[in-house]
C-alpha positions as protocol buffer text, in pm:
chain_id: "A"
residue {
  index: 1
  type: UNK
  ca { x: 2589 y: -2651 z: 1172 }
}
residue {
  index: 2
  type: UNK
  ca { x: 2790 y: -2788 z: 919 }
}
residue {
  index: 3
  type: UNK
  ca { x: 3062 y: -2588 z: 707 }
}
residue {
  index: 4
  type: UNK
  ca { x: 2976 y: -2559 z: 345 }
}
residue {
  index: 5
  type: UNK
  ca { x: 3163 y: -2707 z: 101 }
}
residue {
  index: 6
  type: UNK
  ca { x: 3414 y: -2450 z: -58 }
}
residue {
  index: 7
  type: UNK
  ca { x: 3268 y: -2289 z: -386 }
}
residue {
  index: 8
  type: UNK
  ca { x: 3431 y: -2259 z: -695 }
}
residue {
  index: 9
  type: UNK
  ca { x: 3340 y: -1939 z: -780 }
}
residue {
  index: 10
  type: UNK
  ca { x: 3509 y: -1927 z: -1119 }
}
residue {
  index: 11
  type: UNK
  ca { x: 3260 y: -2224 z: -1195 }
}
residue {
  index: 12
  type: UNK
  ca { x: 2987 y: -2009 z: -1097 }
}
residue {
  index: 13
  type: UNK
  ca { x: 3071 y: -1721 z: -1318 }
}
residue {
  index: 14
  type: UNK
  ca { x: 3095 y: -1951 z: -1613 }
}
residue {
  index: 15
  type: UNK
  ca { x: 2787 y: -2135 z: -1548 }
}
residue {
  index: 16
  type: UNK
  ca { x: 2620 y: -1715 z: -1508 }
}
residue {
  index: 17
  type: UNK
  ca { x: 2835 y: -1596 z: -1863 }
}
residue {
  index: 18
  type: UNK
  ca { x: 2991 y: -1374 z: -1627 }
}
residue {
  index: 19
  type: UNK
  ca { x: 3352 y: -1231 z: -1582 }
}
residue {
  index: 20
  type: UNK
  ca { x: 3421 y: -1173 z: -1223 }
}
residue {
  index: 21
  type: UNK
  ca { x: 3755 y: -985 z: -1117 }
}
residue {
  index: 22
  type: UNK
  ca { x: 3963 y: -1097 z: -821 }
}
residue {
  index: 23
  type: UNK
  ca { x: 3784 y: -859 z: -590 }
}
residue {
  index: 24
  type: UNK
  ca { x: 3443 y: -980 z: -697 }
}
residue {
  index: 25
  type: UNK
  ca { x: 3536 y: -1352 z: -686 }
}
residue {
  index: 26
  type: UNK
  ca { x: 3667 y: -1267 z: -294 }
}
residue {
  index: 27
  type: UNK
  ca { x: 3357 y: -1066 z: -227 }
}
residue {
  index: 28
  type: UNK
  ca { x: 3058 y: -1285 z: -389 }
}
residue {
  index: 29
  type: UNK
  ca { x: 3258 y: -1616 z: -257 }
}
residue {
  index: 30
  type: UNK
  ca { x: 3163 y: -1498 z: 96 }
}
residue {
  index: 31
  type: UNK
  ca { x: 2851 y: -1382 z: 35 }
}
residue {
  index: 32
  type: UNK
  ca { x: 2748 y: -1805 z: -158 }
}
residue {
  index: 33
  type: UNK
  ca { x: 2880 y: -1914 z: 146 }
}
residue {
  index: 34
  type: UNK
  ca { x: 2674 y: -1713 z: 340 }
}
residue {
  index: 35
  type: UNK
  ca { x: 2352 y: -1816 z: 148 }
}
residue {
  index: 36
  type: UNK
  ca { x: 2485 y: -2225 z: 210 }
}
residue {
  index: 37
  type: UNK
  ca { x: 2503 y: -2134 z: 558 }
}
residue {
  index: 38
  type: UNK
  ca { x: 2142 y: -1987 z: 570 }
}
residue {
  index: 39
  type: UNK
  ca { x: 1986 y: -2307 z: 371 }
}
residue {
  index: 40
  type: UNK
  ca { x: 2132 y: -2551 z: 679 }
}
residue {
  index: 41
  type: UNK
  ca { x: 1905 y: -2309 z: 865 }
}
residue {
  index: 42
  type: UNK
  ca { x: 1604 y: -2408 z: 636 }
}
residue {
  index: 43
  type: UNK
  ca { x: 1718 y: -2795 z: 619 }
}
residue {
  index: 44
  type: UNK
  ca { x: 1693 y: -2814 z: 977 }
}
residue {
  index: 45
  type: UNK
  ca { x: 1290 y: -2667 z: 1020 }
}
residue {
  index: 46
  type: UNK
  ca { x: 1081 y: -2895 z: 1073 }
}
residue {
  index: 47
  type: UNK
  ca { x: 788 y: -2977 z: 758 }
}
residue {
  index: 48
  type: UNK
  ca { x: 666 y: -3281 z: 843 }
}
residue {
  index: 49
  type: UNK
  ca { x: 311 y: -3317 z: 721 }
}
residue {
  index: 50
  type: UNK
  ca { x: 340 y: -2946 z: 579 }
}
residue {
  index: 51
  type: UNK
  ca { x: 196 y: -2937 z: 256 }
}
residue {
  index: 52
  type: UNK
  ca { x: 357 y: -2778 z: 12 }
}
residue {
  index: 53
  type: UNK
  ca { x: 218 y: -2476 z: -170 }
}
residue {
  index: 54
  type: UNK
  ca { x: 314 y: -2200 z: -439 }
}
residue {
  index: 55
  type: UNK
  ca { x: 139 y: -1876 z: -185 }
}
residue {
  index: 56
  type: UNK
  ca { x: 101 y: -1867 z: 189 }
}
residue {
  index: 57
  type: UNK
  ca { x: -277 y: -1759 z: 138 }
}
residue {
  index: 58
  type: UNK
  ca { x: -543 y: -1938 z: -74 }
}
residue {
  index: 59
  type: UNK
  ca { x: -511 y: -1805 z: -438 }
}
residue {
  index: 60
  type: UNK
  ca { x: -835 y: -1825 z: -665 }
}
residue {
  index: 61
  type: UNK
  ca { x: -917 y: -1699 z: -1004 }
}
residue {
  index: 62
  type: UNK
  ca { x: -718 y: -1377 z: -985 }
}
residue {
  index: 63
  type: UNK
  ca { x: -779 y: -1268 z: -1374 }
}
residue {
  index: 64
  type: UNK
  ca { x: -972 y: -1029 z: -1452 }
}
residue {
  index: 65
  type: UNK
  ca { x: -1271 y: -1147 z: -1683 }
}
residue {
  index: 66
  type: UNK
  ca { x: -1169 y: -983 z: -2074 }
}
residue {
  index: 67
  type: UNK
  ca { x: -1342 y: -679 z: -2188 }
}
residue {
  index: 68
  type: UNK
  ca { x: -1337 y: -654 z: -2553 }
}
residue {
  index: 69
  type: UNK
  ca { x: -1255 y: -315 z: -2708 }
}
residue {
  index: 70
  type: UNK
  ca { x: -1141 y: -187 z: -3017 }
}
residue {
  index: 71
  type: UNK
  ca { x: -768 y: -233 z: -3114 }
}
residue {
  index: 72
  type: UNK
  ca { x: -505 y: 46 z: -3271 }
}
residue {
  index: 73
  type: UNK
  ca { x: -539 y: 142 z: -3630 }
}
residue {
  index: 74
  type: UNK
  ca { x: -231 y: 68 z: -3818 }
}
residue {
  index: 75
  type: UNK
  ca { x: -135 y: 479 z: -3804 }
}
residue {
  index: 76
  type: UNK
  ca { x: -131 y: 413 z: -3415 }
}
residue {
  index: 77
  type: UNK
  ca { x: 37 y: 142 z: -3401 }
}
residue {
  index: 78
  type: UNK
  ca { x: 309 y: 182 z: -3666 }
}
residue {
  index: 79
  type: UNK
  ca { x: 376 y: 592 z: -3497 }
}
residue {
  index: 80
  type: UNK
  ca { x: 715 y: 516 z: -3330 }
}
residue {
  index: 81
  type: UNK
  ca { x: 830 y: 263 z: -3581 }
}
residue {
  index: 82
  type: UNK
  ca { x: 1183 y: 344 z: -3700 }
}
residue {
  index: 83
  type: UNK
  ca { x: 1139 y: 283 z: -4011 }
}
residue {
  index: 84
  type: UNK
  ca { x: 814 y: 138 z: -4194 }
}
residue {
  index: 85
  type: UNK
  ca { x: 677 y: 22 z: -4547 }
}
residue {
  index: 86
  type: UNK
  ca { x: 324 y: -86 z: -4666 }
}
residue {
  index: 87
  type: UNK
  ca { x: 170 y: -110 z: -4311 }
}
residue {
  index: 88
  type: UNK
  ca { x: 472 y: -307 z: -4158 }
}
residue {
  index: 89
  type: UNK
  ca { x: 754 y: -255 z: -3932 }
}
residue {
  index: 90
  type: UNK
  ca { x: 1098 y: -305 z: -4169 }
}
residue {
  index: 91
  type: UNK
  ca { x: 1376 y: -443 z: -3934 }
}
residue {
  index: 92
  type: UNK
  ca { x: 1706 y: -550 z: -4014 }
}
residue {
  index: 93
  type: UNK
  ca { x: 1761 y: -926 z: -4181 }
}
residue {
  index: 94
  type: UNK
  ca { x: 1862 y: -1172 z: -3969 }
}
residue {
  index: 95
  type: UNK
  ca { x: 1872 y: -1463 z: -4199 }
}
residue {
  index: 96
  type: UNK
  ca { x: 2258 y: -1515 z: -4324 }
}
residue {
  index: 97
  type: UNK
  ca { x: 2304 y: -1632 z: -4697 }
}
């Protein structure tokens, strides 16, 4: 088995948006290098002629069929609305002038 190439775990983070500290850079480095080591596992099964598939069991039609039924009247569906005027939800304005 070959030895993964070292990761650059502050790479990583940036690539994630996170901020790792010392401790976690130490601890997740090990554990990447642990998943590299597990995917030379994979790369060495053999899949010849294998096809490749999304399930390991037949998947058909798994939807329900749609049952129509009456919707919420506007009282019902405006009740836990913070704050609310002429049968709408008011939220804050996002649009900057």
């Amino acid at each position: 088995m070959n030895e993964p190439p070292k990761l650059d775990v502050d790479y990583v983070a940036n690539l994630a948006r996170i901020e790792l500290t010392d401790e976690e850079k130490q601890k997740f480095s090990s554990q990447l290098g642990d998943v590299l080591k597990y995917f030379d596992k994979l790369n060495a099964v053999e899949v010849d002629g294998v096809e490749p598939t999304a399930h390991a069991f037949p998947r058909h039609n798994v939807w329900d069929e749609d049952q129509p039924r009456s919707g919420f009247s506007s009282e019902e569906a405006l009740m836990n609305a913070p704050e609310k005027r002429q049968d709408q939800v008011v939220v804050p304005k996002v649009i900057e002038e």
